[in-house]
N, C-alpha and C positions, 0 to 999 in steps of 0.2 A: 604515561606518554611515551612518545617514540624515543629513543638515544640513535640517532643517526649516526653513531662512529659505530654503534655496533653493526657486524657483518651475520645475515640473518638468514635460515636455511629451513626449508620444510620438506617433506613429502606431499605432490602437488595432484597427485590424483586418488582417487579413494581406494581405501583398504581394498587388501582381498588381493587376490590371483589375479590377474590379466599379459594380455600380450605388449603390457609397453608399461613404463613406469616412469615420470618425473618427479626430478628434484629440484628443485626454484632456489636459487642464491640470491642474494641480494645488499648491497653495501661496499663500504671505500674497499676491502679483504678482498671482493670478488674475482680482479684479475689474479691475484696473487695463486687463490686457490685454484682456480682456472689451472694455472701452470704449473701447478705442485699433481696437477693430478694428472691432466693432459701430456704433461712434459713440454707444452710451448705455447707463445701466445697466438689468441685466434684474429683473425680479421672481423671485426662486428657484424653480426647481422647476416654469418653465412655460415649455412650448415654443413658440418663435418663429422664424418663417420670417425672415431675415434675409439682407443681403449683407455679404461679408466686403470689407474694404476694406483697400486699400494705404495709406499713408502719403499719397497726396497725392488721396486719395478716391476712384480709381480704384476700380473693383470688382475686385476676385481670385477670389472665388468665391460662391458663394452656398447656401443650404441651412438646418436646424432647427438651433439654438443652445440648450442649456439652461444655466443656473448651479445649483448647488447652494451654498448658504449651509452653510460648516463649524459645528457638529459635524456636520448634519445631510446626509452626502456620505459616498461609500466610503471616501474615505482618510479624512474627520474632517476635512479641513480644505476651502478652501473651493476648488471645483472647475467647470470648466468642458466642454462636449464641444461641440465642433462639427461638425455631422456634415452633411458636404458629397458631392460628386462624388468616386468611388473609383477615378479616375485615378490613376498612379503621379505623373507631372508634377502634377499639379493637388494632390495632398497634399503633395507636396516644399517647394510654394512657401507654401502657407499653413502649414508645418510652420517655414518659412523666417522666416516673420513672425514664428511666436508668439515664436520662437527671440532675434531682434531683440531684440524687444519685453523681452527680460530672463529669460526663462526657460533653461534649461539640458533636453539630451536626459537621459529617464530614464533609466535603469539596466535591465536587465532584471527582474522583479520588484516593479519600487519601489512602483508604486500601490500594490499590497497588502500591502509593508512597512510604509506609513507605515499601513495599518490597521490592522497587527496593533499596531505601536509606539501609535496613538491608542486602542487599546481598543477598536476596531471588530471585531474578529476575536481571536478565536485563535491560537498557531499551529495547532491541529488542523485549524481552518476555512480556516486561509490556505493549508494546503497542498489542503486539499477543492477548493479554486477550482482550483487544478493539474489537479488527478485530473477533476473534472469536463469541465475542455477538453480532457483525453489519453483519455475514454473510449471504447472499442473499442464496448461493447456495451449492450444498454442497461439489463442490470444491473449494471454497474459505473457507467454512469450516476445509477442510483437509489440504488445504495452512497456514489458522493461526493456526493450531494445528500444522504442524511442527514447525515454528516458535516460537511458545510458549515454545515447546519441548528443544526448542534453537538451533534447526539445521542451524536458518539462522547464530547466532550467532557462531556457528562452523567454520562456511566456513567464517567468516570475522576475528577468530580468528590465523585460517590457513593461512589466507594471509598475517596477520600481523606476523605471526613467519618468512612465508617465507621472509617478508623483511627485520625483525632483522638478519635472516641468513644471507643477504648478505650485510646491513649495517657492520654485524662483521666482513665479509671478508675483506671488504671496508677497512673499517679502521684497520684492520693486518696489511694490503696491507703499509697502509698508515705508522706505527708503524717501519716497515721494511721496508720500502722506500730507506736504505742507502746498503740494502742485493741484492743480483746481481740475483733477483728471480724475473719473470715477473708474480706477482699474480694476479694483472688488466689484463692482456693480456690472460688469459688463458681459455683454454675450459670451464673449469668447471662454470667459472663466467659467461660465455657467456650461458648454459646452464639453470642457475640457473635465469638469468634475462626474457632467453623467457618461461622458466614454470611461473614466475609469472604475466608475461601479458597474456600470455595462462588463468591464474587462474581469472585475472580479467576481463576476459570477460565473462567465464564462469557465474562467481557470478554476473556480470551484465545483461547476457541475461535471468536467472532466476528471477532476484529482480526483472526483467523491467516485467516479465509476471503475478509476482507476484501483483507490484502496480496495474497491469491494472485487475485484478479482484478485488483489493477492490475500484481503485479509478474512475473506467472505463475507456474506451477508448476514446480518442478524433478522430471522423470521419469526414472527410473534400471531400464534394461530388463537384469535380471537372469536368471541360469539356466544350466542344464549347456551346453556347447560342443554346435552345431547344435541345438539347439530353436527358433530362428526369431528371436532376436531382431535381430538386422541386417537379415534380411527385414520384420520389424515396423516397424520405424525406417524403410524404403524407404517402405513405406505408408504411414508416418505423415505423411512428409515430403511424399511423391509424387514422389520422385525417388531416383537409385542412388546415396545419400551413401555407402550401405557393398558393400562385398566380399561379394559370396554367393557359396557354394560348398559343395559336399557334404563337404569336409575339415573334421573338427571340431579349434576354435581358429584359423580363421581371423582371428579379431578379436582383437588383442594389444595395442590403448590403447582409452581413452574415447574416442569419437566423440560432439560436442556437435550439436545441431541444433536453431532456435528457429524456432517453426511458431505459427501461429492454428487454431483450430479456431473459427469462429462468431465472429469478431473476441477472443478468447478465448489467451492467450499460454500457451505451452508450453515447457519447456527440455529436451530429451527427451535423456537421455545412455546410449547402447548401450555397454555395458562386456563384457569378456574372458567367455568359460565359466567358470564356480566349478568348478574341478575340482583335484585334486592334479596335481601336473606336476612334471618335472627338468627342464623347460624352463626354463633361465631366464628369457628373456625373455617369455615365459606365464607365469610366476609372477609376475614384474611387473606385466603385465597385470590378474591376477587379484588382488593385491595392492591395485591402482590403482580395482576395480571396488568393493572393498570399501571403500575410503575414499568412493566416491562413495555409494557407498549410506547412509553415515553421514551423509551431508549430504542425501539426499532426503526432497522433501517425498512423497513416493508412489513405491513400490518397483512394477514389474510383472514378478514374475516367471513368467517361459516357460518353459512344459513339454511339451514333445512329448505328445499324447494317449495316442500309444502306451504310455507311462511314465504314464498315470495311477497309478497303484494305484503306484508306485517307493518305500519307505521315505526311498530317500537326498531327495526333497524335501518331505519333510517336515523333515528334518535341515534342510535350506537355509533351511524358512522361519524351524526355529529362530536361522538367522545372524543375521536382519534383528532390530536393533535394536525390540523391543517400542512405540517410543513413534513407529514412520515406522508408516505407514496400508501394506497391502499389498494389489495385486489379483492374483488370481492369472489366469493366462491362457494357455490350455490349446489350443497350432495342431495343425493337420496333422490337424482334426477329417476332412479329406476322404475319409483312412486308415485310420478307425476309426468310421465312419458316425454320427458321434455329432451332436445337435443343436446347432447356431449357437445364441447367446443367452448373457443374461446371469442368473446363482442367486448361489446364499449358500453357504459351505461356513462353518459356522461364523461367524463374523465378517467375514473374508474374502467379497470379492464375487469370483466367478466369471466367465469371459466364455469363450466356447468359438468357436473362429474357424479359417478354412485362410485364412491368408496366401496361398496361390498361387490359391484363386478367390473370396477377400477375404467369403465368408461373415461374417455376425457383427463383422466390421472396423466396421460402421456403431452395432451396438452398443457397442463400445468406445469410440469416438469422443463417444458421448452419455455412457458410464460416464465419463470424465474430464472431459465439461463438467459435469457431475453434481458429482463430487470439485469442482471451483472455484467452485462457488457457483450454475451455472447453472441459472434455477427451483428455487432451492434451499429447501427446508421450513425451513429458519431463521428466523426473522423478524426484524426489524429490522439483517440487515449491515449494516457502515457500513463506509467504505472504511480502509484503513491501510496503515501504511509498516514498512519493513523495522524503521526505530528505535524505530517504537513498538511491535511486539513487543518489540527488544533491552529498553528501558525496562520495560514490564509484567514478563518476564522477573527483570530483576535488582531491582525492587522486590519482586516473590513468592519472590524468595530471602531480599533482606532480613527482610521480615516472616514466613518460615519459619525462620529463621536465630535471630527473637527470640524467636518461639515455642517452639521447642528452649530457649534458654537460660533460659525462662521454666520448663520444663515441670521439664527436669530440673533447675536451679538454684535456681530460684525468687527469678535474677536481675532482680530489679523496673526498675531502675534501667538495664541494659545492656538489656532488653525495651523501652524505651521509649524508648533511643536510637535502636535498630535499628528503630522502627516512624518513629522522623521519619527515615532517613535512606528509605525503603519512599515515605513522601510523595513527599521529595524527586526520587526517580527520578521518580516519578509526574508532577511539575511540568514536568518535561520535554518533555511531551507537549504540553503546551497551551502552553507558552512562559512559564510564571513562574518558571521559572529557565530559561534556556538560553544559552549561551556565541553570543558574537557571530560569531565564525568558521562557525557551526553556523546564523546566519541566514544568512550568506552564501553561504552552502553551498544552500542551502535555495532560495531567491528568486533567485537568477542562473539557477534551474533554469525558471522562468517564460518567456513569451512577454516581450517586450517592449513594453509598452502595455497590461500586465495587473497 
């Protein structure tokens, strides 16, 4: 954890040669060093061309100087940047000083540890400043800038009011229990319970669009042996990661492969033909395809055109778990003179393509930046992490959990447990509970100087 007496010092921009270089101070040390280097103290908050000096007044370097007076500073406490010449040598040795001078190297992280720790942040927002320096694209840029902004933290702070509102009914309820007033039974609490499953879905079908631009999608290319998916995966990657061949079941494990599309992350996993076999080792295979597909976030399953009109895939689409998104995609359009492009077949988006003269490959390309957010008709994504699903998640169990034992028991008392422990998970998210191992975890994932 943090020791806030110490005064803490990093190199704030990345390695290498450039025209400008920062150093970040920060800690109770900071005016001190200020003025052991500068030779005097500064006015907060205003910038000053100055020279940096050695110990016996030499010059070291020179460049804009500002202080920030704490609270009023990113970390909250009180801060300094010296933003000199972006030599490697020339930052080392003015790095050297502050070092001297009583300070200690940061941690990676630490700035904006000690912000989330001072109240200046979130964690939601401390991890947004992550996401915003890792972004690929520049909607996942505009995703962790609202986030940052703290808009995700809004919408999880609104959910948590709506369930103290109806914990405190709860428990009125419970309070007057001996009063001839049916307060469980009444419209308004029936109301008040489906606005906030209404709200928690909402917040889950944004954070889920959110993780999958920073963390990609997981793509799981399903379908009968030889319909093209190891050809599709060649394409998708732009290279022969898999075995083609006219022999159907050539493919007998997962093949993983993680690509960009538009700066845009992808996990794209070609699995076995779904077909019955005494093969053993095709059965494994196909075994192995199905457990991957119970982990996808987007199933594509491949159908020879020729087999359009085939009953057995429609069976198949019955395999796919209900709750994974499926596109269906329909090659070897070359053989069957049918149109490239993307329709609807019910719910189901369509894409019709010949993998061998890559027809319609360019509309698929766009249908899965589509799937991850990109120009996406949503409004307001904000960006998110894999644990702030897992968190939303098992708070919407909880608070389902209490609503069952509300509905059919008319467990007042165990309802009102199960909606603070629904909070709780909730708190998780923004860091008003969170386990210290779980900062750490967290904030070593940072730049250094950040």
């Amino acid at each position: 954890m943090v020791d806030e007496n110490d005064t803490i010092a990093a190199i704030a921009t990345a390695s290498g040669r450039g025209g400008i270089g920062i150093i970040r101070v920060s800690g109770p040390n900071t005016q001190f060093i200020c003025e052991e280097i500068i030779g005097q103290a500064l006015t907060p908050r205003q910038a000053y061309l100055k020279s940096f000096k050695n110990p016996d007044q030499s010059v070291l370097d020179s460049g804009l100087v500002i202080f920030f007076k704490g609270p009023a500073s990113y970390t909250g406490e009180d801060t300094l940047e010296l933003q000199g010449h972006g030599g490697p040598v020339i930052l080392d040795m003015v790095l050297k000083r502050v070092l001297n001078l009583g300070a200690r190297l940061a941690r990676a992280g630490e700035f904006t540890e000690r912000a989330f720790l001072n109240n200046k942040l979130d964690l939601a927002q401390a991890e947004a400043v992550a996401d915003v320096i890792d972004a690929g694209t520049e909607q996942a840029v505009r995703s962790a800038q609202r986030s940052l902004q703290g808009e995700f933290s809004k919408q999880i702070e609104a959910l948590q009011q709506k369930i103290t509102n109806i914990r405190l009914y709860v428990e009125s309820a419970i309070d007057f229990s001996d009063e001839d007033i049916d307060f469980l039974g009444s419209d308004e609490l029936a109301l008040k319970l489906s606005n906030t499953k209404q709200q928690f879905e909402h917040i889950q079908k944004i954070a889920k669009q959110g993780s999958l631009l920073r963390e990609g999608m997981s793509i799981v290319l399903a379908g009968s042996p030889n319909a093209g998916k190891s050809s599709l995966l060649n394409a998708l990657t732009q290279k022969d990661t898999a075995i083609v061949t006219e022999i159907a079941g050539t493919t007998r494990d997962t093949l993983k492969e993680h690509i960009q599309i538009d700066g845009m992350p992808l996990h794209i996993i070609d699995t076995a033909g779904l077909r019955d076999t005494d093969d053993i080792v095709e059965k494994e295979g196909v075994k192995r395809a199905h457990s991957a597909i119970q982990k996808a976030d987007r199933v594509l399953l491949v159908i020879d055109d020729r087999e359009r009109d085939d009953y057995s895939y429609t069976e198949r689409l019955k395999s796919i778990p209900a709750s994974i998104p499926v596109s269906i995609v329909y090659n070897k359009i070359d053989l069957t003179e049918t149109s490239a492009g993307l329709s609807l077949r019910g719910k189901e988006p369509v894409i019709n393509v010949s993998l061998k003269t890559t027809e319609g490959l360019s509309d698929l390309r766009q249908h899965l930046k589509e799937c991850m957010g990109f120009h996406t008709g949503e409004q307001g994504v904000f960006m998110a992490r894999r644990r702030h699903l897992d968190a939303l998640k098992t708070s919407e169990q909880l608070y389902l959990a209490g609503v069952q034992q509300f509905s059919e028991h008319q467990a007042g008392e165990l309802f009102a447990e199960d909606m603070r422990q629904a909070q709780r998970a909730l708190s998780e998210i923004t860091g008003a509970l969170t386990a210290d191992d779980l900062l750490g975890e967290i904030f070593s994932s940072f730049c250094i100087g950040k």
